[in-house]
N, CA, C and O atoms as CSV, one atom per row, in Angstrom:
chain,resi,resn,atom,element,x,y,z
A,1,UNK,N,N,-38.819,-34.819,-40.852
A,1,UNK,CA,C,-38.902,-34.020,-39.669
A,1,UNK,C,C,-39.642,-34.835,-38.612
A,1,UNK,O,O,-40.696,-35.434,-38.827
A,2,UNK,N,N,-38.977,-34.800,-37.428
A,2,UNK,CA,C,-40.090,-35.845,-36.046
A,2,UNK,C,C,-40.107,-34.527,-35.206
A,2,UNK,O,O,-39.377,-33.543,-35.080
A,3,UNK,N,N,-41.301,-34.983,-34.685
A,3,UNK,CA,C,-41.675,-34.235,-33.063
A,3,UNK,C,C,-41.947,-34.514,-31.726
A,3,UNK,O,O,-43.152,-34.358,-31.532
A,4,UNK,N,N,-41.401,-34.833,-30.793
A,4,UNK,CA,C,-41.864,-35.472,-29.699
A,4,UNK,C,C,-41.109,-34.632,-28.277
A,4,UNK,O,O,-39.980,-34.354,-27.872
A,5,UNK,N,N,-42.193,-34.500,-27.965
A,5,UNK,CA,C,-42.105,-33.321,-26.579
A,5,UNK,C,C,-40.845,-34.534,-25.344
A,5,UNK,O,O,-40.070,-34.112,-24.485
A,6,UNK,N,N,-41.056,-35.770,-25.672
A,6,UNK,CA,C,-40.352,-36.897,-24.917
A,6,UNK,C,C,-39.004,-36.992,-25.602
A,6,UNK,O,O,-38.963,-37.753,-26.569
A,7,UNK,N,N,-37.881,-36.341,-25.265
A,7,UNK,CA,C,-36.327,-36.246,-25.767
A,7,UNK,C,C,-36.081,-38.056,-26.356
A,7,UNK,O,O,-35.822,-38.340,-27.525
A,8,UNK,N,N,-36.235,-39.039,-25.273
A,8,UNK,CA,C,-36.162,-39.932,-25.832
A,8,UNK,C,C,-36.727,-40.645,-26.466
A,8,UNK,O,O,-36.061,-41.445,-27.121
A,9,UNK,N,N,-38.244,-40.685,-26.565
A,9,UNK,CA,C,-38.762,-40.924,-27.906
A,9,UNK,C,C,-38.966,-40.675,-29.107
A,9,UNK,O,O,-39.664,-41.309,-29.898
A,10,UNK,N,N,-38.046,-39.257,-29.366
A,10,UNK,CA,C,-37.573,-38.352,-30.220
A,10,UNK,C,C,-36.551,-39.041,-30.400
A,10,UNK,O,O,-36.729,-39.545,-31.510
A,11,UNK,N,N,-35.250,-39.505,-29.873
A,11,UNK,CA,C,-34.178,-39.858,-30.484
A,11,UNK,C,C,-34.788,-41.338,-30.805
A,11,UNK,O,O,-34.371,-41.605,-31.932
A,12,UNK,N,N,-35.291,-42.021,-30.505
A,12,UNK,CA,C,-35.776,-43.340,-30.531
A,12,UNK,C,C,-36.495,-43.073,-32.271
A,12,UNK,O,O,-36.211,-43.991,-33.040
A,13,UNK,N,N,-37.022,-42.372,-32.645
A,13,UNK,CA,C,-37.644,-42.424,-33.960
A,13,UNK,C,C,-36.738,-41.839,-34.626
A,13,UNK,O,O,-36.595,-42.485,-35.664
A,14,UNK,N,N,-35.956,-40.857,-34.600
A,14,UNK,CA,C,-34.705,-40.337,-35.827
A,14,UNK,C,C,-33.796,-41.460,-36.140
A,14,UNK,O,O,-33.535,-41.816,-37.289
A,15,UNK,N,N,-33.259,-42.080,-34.913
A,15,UNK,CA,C,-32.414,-43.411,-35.132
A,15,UNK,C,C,-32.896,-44.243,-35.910
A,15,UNK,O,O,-32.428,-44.501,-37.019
A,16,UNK,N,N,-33.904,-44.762,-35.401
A,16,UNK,CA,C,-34.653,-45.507,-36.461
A,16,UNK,C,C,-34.738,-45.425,-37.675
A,16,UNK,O,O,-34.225,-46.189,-38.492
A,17,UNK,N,N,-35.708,-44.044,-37.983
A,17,UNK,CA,C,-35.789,-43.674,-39.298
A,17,UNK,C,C,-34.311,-43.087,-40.301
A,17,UNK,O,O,-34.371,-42.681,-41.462
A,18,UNK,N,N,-33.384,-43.172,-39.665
A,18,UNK,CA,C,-32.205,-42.983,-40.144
A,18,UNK,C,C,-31.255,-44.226,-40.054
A,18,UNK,O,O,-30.118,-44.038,-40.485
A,19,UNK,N,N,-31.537,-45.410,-39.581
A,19,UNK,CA,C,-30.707,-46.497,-39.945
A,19,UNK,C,C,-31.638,-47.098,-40.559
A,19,UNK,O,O,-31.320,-48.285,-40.493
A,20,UNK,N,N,-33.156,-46.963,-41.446
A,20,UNK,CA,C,-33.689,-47.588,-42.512
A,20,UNK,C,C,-33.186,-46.803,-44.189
A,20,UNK,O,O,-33.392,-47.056,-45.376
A,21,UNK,N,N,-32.348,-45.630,-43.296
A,21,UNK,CA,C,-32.011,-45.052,-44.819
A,21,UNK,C,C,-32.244,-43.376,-44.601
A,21,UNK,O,O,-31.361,-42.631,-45.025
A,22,UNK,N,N,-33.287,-42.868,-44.023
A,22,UNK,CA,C,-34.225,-41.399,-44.228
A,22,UNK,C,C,-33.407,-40.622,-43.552
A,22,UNK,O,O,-32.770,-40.933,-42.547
A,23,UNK,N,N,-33.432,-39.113,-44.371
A,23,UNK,CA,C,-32.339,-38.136,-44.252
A,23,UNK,C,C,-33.389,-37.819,-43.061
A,23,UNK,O,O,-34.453,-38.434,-43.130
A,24,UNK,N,N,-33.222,-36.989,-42.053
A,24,UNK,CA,C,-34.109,-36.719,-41.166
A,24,UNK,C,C,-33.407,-34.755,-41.171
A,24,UNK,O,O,-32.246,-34.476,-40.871
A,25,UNK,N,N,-34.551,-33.641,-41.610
A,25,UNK,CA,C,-33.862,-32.788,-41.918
A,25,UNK,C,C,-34.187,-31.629,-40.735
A,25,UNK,O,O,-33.833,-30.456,-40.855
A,26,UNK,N,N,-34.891,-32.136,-39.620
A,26,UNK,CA,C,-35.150,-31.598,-38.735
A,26,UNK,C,C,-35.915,-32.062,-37.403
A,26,UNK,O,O,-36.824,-32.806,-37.772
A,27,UNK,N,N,-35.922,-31.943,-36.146
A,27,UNK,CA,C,-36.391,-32.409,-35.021
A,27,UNK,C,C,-36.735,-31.510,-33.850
A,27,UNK,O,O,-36.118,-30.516,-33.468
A,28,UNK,N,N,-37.865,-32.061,-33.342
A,28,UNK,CA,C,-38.024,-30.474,-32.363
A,28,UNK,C,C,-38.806,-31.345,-31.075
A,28,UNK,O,O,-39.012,-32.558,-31.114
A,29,UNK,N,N,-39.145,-30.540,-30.062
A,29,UNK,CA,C,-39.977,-30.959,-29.230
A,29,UNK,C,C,-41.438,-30.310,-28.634
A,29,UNK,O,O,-42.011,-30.469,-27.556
A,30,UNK,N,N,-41.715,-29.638,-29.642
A,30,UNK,CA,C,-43.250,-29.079,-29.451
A,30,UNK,C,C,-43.276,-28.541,-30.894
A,30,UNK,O,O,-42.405,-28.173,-31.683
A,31,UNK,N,N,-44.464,-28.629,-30.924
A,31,UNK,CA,C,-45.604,-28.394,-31.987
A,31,UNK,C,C,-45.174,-27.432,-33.087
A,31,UNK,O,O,-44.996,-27.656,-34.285
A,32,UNK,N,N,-45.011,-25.918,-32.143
A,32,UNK,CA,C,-44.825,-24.399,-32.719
A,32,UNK,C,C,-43.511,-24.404,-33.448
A,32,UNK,O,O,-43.270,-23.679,-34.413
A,33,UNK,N,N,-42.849,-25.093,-33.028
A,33,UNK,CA,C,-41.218,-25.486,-33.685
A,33,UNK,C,C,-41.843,-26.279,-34.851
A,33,UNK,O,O,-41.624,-25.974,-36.023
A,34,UNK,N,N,-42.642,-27.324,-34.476
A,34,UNK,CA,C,-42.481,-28.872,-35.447
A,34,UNK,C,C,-43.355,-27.826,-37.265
A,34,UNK,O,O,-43.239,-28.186,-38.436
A,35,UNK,N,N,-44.150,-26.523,-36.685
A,35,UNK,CA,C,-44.720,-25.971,-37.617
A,35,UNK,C,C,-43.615,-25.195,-38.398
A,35,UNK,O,O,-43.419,-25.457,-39.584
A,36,UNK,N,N,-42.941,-24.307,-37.788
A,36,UNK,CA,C,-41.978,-23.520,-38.382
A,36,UNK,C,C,-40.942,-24.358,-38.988
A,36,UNK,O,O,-40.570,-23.808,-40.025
A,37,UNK,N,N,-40.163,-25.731,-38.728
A,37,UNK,CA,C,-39.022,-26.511,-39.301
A,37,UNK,C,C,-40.398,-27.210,-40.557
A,37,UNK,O,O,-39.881,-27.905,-41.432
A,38,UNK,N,N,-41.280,-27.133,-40.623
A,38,UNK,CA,C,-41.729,-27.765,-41.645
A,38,UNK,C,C,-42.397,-27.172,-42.879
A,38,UNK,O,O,-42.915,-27.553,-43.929
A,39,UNK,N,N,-42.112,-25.999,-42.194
A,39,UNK,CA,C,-42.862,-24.535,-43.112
A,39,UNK,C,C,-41.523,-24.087,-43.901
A,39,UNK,O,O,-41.612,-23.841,-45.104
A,40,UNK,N,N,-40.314,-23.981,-43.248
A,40,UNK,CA,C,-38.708,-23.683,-43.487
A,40,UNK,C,C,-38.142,-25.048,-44.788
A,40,UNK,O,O,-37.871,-24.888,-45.979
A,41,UNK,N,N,-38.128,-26.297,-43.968
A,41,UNK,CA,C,-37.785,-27.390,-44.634
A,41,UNK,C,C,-38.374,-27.926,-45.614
A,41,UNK,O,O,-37.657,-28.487,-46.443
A,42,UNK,N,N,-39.541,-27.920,-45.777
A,42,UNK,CA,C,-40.166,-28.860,-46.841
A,42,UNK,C,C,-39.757,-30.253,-46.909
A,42,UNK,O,O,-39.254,-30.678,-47.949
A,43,UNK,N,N,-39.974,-31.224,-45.601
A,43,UNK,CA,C,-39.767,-32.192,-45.804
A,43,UNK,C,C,-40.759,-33.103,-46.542
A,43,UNK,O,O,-41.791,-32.520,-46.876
A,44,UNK,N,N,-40.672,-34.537,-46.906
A,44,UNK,CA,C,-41.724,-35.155,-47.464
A,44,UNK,C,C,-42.853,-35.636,-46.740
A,44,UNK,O,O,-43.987,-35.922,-47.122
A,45,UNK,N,N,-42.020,-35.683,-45.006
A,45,UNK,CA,C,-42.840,-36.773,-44.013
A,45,UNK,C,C,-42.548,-35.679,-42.874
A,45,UNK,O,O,-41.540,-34.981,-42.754
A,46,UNK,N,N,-43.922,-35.723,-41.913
A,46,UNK,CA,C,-43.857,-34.897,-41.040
A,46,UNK,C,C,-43.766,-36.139,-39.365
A,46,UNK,O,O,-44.928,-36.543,-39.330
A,47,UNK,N,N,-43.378,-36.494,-38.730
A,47,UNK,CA,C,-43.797,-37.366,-37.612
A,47,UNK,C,C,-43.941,-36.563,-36.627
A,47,UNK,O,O,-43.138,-35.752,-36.165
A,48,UNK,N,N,-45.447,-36.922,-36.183
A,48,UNK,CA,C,-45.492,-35.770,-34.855
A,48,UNK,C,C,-46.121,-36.511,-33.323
A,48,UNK,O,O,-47.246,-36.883,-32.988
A,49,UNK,N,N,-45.248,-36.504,-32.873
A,49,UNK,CA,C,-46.178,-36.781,-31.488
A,49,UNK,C,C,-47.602,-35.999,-31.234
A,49,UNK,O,O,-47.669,-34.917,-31.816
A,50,UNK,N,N,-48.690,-36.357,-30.498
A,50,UNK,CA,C,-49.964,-35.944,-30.431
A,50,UNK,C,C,-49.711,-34.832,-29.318
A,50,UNK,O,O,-49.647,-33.710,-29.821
A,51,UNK,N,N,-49.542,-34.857,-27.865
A,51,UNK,CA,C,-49.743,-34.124,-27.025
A,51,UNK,C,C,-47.971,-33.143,-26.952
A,51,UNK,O,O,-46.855,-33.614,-26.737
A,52,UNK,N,N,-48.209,-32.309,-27.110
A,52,UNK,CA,C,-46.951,-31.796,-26.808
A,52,UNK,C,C,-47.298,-30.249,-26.602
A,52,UNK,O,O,-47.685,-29.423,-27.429
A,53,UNK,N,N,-47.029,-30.118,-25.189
A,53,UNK,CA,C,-47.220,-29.073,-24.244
A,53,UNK,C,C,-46.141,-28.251,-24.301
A,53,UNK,O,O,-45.073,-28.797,-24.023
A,54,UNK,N,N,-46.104,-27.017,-24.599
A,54,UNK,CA,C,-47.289,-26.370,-24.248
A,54,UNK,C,C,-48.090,-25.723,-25.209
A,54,UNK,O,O,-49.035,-24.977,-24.951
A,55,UNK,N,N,-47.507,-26.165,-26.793
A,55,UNK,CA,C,-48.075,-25.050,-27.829
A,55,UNK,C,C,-49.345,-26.083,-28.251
A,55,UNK,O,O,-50.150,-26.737,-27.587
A,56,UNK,N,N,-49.143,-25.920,-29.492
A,56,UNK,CA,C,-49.968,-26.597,-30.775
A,56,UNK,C,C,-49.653,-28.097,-30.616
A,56,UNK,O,O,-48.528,-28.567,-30.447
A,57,UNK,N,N,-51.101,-28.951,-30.714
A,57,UNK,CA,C,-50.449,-30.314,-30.134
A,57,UNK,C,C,-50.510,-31.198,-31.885
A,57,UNK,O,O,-50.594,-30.601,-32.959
A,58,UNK,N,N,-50.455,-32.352,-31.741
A,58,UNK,CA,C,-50.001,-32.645,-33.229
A,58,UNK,C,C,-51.324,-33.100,-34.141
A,58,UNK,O,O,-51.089,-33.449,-35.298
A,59,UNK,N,N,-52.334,-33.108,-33.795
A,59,UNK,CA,C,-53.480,-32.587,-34.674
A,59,UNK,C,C,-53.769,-31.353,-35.170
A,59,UNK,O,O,-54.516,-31.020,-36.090
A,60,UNK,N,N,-53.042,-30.686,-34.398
A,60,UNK,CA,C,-53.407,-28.865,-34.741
A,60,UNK,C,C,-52.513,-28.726,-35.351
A,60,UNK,O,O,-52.596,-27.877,-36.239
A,61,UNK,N,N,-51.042,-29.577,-35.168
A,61,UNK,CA,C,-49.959,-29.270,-36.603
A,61,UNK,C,C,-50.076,-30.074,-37.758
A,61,UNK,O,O,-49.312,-30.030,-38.722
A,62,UNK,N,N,-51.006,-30.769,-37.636
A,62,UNK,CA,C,-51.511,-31.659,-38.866
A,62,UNK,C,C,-52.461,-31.160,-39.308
A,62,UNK,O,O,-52.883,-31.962,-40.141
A,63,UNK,N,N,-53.454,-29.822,-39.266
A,63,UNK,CA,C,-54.072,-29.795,-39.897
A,63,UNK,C,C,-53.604,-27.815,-40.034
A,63,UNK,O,O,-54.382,-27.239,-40.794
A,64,UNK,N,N,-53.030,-27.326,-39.706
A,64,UNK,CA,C,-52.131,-26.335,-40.036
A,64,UNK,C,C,-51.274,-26.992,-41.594
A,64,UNK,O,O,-51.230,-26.362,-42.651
A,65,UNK,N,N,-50.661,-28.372,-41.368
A,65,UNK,CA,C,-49.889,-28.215,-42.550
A,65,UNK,C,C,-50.795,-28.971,-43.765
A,65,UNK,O,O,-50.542,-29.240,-44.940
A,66,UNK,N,N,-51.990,-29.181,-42.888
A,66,UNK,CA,C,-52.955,-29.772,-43.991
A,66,UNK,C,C,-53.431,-28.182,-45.346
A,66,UNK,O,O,-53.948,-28.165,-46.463
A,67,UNK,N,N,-52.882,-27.089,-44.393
A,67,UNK,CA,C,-53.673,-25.857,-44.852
A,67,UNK,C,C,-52.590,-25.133,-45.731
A,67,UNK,O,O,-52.768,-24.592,-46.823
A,68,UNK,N,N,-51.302,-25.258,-44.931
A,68,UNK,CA,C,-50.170,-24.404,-45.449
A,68,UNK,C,C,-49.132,-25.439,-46.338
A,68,UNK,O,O,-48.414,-24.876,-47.165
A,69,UNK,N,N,-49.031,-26.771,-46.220
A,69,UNK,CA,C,-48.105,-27.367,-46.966
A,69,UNK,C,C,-48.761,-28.711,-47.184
A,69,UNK,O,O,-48.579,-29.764,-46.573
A,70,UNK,N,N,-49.611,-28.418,-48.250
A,70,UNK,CA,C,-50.712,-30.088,-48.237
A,70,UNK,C,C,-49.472,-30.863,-48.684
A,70,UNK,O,O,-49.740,-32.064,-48.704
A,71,UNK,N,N,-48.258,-30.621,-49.036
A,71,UNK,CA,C,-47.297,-31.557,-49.846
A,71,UNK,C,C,-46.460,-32.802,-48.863
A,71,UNK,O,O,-45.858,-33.822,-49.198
A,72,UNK,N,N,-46.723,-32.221,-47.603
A,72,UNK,CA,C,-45.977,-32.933,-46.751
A,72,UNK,C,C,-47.115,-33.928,-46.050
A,72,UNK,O,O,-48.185,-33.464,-45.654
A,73,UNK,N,N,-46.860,-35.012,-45.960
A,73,UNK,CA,C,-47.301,-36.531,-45.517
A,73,UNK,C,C,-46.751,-36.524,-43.849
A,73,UNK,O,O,-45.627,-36.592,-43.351
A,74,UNK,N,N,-47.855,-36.431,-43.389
A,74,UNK,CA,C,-48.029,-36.038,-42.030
A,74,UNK,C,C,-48.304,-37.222,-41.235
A,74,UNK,O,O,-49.484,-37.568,-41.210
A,75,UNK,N,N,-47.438,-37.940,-40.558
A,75,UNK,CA,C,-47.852,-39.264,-39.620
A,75,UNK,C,C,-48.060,-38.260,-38.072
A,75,UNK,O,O,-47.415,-37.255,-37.775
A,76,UNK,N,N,-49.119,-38.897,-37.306
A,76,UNK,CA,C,-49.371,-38.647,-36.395
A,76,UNK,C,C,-49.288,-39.844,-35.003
A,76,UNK,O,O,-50.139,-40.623,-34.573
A,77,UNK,N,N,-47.628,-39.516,-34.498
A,77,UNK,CA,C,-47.498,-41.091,-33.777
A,77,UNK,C,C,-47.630,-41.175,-32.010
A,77,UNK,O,O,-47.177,-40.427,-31.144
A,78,UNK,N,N,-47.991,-41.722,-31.972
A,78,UNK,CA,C,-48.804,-41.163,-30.305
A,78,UNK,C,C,-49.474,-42.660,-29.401
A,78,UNK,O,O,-49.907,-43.736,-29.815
A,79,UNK,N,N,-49.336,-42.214,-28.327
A,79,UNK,CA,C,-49.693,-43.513,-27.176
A,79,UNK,C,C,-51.473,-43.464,-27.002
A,79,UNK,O,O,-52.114,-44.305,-26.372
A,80,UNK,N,N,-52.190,-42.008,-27.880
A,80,UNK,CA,C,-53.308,-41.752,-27.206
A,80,UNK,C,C,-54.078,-42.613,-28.762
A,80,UNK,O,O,-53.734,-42.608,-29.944
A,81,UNK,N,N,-55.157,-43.238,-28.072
A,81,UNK,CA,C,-55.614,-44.091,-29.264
A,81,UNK,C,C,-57.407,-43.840,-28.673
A,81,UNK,O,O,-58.176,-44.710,-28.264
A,82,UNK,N,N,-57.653,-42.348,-28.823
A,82,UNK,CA,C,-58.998,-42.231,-28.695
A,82,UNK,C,C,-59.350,-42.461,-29.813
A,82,UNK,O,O,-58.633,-42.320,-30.804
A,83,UNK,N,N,-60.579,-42.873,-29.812
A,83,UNK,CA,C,-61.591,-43.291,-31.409
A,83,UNK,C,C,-61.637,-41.891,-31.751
A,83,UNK,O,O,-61.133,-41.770,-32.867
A,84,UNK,N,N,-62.028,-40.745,-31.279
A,84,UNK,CA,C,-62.408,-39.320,-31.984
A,84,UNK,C,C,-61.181,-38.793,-32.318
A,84,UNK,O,O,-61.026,-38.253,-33.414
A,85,UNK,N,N,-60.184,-38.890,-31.421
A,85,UNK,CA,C,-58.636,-38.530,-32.197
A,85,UNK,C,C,-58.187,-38.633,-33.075
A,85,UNK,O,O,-57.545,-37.824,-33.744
A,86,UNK,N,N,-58.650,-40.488,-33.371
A,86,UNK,CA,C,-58.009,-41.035,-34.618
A,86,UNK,C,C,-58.788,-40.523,-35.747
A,86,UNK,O,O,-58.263,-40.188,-36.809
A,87,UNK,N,N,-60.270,-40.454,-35.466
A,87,UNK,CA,C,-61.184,-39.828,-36.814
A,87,UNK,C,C,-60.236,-38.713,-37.385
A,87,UNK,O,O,-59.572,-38.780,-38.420
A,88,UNK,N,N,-60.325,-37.513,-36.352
A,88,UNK,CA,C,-60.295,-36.314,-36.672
A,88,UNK,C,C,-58.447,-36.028,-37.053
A,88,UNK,O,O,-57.992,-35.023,-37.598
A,89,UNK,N,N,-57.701,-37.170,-36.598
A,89,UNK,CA,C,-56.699,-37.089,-37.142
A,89,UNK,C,C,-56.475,-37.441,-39.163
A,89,UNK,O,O,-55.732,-37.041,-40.060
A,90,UNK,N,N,-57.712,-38.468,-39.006
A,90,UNK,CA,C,-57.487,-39.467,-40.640
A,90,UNK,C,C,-58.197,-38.349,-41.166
A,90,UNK,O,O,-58.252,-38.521,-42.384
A,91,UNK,N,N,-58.873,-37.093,-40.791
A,91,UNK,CA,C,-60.342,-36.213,-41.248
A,91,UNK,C,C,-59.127,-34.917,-41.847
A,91,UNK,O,O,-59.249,-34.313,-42.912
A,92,UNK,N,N,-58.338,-34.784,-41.150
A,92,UNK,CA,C,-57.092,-33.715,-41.337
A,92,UNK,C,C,-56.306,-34.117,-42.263
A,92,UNK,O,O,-55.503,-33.289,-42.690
A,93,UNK,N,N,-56.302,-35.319,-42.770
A,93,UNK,CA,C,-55.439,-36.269,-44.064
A,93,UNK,C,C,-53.887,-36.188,-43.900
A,93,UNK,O,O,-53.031,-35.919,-44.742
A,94,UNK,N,N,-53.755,-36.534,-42.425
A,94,UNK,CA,C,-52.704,-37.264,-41.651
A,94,UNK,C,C,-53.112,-38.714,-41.521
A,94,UNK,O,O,-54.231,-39.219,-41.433
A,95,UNK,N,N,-51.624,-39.368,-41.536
A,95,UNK,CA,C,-51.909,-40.853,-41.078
A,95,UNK,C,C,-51.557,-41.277,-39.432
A,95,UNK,O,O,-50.469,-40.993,-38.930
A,96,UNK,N,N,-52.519,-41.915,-38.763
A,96,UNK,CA,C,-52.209,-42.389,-36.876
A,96,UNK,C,C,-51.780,-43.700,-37.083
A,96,UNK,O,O,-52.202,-44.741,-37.586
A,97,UNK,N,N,-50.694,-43.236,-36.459
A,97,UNK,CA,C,-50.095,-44.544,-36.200
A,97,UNK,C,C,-49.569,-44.725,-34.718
A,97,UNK,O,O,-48.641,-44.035,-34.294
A,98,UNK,N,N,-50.254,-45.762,-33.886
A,98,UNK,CA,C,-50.419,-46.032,-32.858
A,98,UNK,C,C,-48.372,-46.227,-32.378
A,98,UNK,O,O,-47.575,-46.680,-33.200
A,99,UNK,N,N,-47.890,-45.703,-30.743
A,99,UNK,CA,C,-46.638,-45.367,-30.621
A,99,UNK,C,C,-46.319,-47.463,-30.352
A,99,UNK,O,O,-47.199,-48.311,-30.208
A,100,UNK,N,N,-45.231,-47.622,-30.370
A,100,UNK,CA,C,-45.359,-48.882,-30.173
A,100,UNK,C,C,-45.066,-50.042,-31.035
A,100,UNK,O,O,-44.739,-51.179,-30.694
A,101,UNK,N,N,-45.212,-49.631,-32.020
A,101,UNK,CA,C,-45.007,-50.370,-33.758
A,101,UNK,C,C,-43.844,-49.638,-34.355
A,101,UNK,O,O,-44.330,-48.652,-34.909
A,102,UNK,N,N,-42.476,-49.641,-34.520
A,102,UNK,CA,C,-41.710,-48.910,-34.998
A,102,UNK,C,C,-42.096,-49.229,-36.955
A,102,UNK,O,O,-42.176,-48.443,-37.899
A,103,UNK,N,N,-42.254,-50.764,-36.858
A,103,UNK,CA,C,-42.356,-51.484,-37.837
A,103,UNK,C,C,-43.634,-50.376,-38.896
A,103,UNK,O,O,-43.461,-49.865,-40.002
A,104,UNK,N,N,-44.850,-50.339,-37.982
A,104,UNK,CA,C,-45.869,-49.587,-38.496
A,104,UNK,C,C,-45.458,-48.300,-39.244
A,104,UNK,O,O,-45.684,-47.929,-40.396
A,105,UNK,N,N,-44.657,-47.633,-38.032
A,105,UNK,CA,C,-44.187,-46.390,-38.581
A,105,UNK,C,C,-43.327,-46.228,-39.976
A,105,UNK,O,O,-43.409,-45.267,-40.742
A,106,UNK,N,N,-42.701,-47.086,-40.094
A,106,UNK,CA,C,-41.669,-47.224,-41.131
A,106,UNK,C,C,-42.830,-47.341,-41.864
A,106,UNK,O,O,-43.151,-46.281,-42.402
A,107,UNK,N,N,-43.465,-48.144,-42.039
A,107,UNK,CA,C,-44.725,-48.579,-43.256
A,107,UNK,C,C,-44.990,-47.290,-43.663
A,107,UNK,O,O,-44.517,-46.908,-44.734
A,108,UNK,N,N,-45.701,-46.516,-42.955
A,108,UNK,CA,C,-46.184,-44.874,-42.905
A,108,UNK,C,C,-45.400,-44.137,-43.454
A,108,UNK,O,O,-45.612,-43.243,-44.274
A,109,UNK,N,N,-44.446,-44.507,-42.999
A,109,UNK,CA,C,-42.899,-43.500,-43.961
A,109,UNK,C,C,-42.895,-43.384,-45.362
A,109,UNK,O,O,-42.729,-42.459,-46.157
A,110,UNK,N,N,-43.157,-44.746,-45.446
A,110,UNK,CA,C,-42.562,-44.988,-47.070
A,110,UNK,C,C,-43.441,-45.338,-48.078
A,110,UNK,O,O,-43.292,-45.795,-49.212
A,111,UNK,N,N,-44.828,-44.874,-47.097
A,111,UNK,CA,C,-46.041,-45.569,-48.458
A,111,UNK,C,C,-46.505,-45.315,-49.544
A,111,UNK,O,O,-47.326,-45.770,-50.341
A,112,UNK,N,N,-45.224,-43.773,-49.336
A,112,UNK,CA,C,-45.351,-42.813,-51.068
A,112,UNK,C,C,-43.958,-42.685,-51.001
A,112,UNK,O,O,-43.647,-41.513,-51.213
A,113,UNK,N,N,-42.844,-43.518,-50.762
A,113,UNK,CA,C,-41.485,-43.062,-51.355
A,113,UNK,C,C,-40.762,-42.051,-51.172
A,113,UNK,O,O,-39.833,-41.736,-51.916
A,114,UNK,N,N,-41.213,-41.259,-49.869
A,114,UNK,CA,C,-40.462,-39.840,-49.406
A,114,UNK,C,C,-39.044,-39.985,-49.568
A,114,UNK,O,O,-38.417,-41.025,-49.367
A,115,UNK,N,N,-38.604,-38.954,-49.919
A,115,UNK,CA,C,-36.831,-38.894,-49.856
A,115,UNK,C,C,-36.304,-38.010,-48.564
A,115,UNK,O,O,-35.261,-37.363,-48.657
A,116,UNK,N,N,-36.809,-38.017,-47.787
A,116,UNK,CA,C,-36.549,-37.405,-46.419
A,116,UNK,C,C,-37.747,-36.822,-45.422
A,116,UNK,O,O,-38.885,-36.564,-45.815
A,117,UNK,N,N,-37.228,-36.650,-43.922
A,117,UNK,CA,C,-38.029,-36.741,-43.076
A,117,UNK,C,C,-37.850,-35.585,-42.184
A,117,UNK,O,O,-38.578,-35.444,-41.202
């Protein structure tokens, strides 16, 4: 599942993560969606953009599914690289991965073998 309030940096990460192989079983562009398709789906990997206006931004859906679906592996991928973000993102037991590194992201994907996204 990806989330990104930015249409094209949303298609920019499904493509991706779907010509390395990953079923991608859902996509949204804010938060309140990215909670409900991941509460519905049960994917393995959650990718969420950080700021996404106007609901729940992607620390608050990372630590929502830290509460309701600890099973899903939650990357948190984003342009904002505050030091307290990143704490409280790694503190929620999501992984940050800075936007920019597709390479990174893939790493993040697969560092437990998910069978879909």
């Amino acid at each position: 599942m990806a989330a990104d309030n930015d249409p094209d940096a949303l298609e920019l990460v499904v493509t991706d993560l779907r010509l390395e192989g990953h079923d991608i079983v859902g996509r949204c562009l804010d938060g309140a969606t990215a909670i409900d398709l991941c509460l519905a789906e049960r994917p393995d990997v959650a990718v969420l953009d950080h700021r996404m206006p106007p609901g729940p931004h992607g620390l608050e859906v990372a630590e929502r599914l830290a509460r309701d679906a600890p099973e899903i592996r939650v990357i948190v991928f984003t342009n904002y690289q505050d030091p307290d973000l990143i704490v409280a993102v790694l503190r929620s037991g999501a992984i940050y991965v800075p936007k920019g590194s597709l390479r990174a992201l893939r790493r993040a994907v697969v560092g437990e073998g998910p069978a879909s996204v």
